[in-house]
N, C-alpha and C positions, 0 to 999 in steps of 0.2 A: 504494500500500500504506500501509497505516495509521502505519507507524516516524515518520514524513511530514514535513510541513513547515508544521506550521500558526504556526512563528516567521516562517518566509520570508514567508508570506503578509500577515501581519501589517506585515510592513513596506513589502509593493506592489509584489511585482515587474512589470516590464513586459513580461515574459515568461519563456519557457522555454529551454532547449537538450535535447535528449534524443540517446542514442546504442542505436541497436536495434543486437544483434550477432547473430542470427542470421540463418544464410545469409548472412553479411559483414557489412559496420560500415558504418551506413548511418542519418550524423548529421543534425540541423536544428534550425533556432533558428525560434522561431517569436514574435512580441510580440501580446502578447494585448489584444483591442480592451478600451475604454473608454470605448464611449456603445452606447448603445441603437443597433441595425444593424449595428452597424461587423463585420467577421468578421476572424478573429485571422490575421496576415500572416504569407507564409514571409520570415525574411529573407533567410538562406543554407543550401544544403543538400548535399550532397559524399555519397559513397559509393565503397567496396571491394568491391564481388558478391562473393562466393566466397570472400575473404580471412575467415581465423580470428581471432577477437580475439586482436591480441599488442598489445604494448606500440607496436611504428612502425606500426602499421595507425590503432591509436587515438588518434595524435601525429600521423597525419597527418590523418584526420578533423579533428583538433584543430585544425591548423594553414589547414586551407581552410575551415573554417566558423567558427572562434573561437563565443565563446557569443554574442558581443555585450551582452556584460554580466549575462546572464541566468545564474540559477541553473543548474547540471545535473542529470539522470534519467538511470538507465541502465532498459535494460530488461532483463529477464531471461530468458535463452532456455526455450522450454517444458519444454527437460530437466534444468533447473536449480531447478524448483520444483514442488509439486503442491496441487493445491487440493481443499477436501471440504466436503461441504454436511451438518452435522450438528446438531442440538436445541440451543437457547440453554440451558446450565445455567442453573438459579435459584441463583446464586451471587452474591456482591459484586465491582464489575467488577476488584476487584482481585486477585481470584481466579479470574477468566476463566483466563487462560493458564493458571493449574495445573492448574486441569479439563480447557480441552482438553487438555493434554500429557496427562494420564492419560487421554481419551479414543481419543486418537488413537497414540497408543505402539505400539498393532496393527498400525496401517494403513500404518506408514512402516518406509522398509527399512535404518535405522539407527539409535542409542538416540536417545528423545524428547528426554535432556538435549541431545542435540547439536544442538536443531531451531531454528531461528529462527520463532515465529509470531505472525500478521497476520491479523486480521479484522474483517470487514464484515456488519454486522444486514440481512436483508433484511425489508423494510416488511411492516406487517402493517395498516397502515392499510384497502387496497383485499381484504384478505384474510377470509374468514367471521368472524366471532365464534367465540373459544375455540381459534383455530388455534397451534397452539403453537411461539414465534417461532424462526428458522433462522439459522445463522451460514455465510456462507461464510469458510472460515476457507484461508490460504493456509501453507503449512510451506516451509520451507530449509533446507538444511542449513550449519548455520555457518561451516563452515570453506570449504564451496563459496561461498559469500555472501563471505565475508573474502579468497578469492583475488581473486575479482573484483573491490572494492572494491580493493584494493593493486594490481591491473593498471592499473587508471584513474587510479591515486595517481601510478602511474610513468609514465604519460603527461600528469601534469598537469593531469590532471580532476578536482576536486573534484567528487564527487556531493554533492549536497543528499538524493537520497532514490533507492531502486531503488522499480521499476515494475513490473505482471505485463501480460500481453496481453492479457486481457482488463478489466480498468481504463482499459487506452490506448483499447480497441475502446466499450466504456462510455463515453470521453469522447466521442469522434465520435459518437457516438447521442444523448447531450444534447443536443449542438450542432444535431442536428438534428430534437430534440422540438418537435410542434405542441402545443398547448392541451388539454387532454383525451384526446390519444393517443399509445399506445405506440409505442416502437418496435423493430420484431425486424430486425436487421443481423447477416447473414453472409458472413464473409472468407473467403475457400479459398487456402491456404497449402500448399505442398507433400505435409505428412503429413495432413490433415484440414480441417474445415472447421471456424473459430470463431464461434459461436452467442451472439448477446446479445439478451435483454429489457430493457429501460428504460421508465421511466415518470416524471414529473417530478422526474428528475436522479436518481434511485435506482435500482441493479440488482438487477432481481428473477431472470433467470435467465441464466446461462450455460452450455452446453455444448460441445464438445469432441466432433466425430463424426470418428471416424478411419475417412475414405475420401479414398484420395491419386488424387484427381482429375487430376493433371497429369501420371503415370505413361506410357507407352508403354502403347496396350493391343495383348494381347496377341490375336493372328491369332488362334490357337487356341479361344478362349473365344467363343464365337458371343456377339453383343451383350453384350459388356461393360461397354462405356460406358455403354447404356441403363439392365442392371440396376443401374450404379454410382449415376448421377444417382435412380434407384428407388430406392435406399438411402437418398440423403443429405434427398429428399423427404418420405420414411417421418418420418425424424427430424426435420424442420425442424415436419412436421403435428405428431406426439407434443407437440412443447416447447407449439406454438403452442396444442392442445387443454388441457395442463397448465396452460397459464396461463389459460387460459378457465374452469378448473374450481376452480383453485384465487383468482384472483384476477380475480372476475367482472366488477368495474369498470372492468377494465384492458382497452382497446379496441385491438384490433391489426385495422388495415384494410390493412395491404400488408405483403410481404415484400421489407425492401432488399437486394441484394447487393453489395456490397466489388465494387471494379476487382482484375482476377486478372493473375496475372505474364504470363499468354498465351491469346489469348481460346480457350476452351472453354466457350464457347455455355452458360455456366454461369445468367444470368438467363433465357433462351429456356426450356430446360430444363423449371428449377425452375416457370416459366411455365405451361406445360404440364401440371407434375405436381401444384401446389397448387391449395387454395379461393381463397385472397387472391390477390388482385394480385400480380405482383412488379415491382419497380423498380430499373433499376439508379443505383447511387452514383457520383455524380460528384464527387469528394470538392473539387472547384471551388467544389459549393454549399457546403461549409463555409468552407474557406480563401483566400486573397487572396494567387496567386502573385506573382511577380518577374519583371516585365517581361520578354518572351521564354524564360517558363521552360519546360523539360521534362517539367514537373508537369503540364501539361493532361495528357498520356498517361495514358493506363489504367496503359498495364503498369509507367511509373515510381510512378503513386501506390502502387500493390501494393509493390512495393519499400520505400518508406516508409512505410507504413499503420501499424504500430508505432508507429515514432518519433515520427511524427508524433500519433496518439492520444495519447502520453507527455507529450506537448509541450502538451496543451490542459487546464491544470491551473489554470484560472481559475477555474473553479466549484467548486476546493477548499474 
């Protein structure tokens, strides 16, 4: 998020520490490479499933992964923030925030003065002539923002800067841009599935498809599953046509898929039901585990897939 940290940077950090809390507190340090090849190393990584952020849950993340000298990220869980894609005012950028808060004052479900806001230009480079530019713009609510921030305080965590999920799911798709092309990465998470466009180092789309894929299904409902993964198809095609129409240059040849907490046939699937390719993510090809780690697993990298995106803040 924008608040950020371009002091830190400035002075070279050698990495990250970041803390996802939802579905439990599920921390890792990661040190970010420094030559051309090199891929950014886990150092340490600890996790609570299930545990709610309190103060000994986040002390004790604390205490088995330390930062190892590294700045910290917290993340923020998706019902702690909301995001909206709305027209760039012609205003002076010092007048941004006023405008959206008056923009946006409708759309959120407490006063705009109490709102914390964050936003990111999305590129109009690869975009027609005359398209007229977009902000995603992220809101919080203040004083939700300020608990948080003093729960970490009393465990000892200095934050350097809060994170959204889709920014952490934006870095891992950097990380793994070719030369000329895009890339569409989908995670499926409990309540839905997180949708990202990327194209060299810029997010042009993100979406948010609420179908909770990992649910029990239900006997009663004849093919389920089938029309669920039908759904989530529908929408992964929609995003991928919108970017085609909207930003003609931007070449999307596969659809990646995120490791899931438990497999549900979730690339096969999607395999079946798109134009492109699909491939699944081995999120191995971005990172450089720890000798004997548990991280090769699918269903542990899902676990961390947050934190870990939080953590890759080199290309800040």
């Amino acid at each position: 998020m924008k608040k950020s940290i371009n002091w830190l940077w400035r002075t070279g950090p050698s990495g990250w520490a970041s803390i996802d809390c939802q579905g439990g507190v599920f921390g890792v340090s990661v040190k970010s490479p420094r030559k051309t090849g090199e891929k950014p190393r886990v150092v340490k990584y600890a996790a609570l499933p299930g545990e709610a952020a309190s103060v000994d849950a986040l002390s004790q993340v604390n205490r088995l992964i330390g930062s190892s000298g590294f700045p910290w990220v917290g993340v923020l869980d998706r019902s702690e923030y909301q995001m909206f894609l709305v027209e760039k005012a012609a205003v002076q950028a010092e007048e941004m925030e006023h405008s959206l808060r008056w923009t946006l004052s409708p759309l959120i479900d407490y006063p705009a003065t109490e709102a914390n806001f964050s936003w990111m230009e999305i590129p109009t480079l690869n975009a027609p002539t005359g398209r007229t530019p977009q902000l995603y713009v992220v809101t919080s609510r203040r004083e939700l923002v300020e608990k948080r921030t003093d729960l970490f305080e009393a465990a000892h965590i200095e934050l350097a800067a809060l994170d959204i999920r889709e920014t952490g799911q934006r870095n891992i798709s950097v990380a793994m841009e070719k030369p000329n092309e895009g890339v569409c990465l989908v995670f499926a998470e409990p309540k839905g599935i997180q949708l990202t466009v990327t194209f060299q180092g810029e997010l042009y789309l993100e979406r948010f498809i609420r179908e909770a894929l990992f649910d029990e299904v239900d006997i009663n409902v004849p093919d389920q599953a089938s029309l669920e993964f039908d759904r989530v198809a529908l929408e992964i095609q929609r995003s991928i046509d919108f970017i085609r129409r909207n930003f003609p240059s931007l070449l999307i040849n596969r659809v990646w898929v995120g490791p899931t907490a438990k497999e549900i046939g979730l690339a096969k699937e999607l395999g079946s039901r798109l134009l492109e390719p699909v491939q699944t993510l081995d999120l191995g090809q971005v990172f450089d585990w720890p000798q004997g780690s548990e991280l090769v697993r699918p269903e542990v990298q899902a676990l961390y897939f947050n934190a870990l995106g939080a953590a890759l803040r080199f290309n800040e």
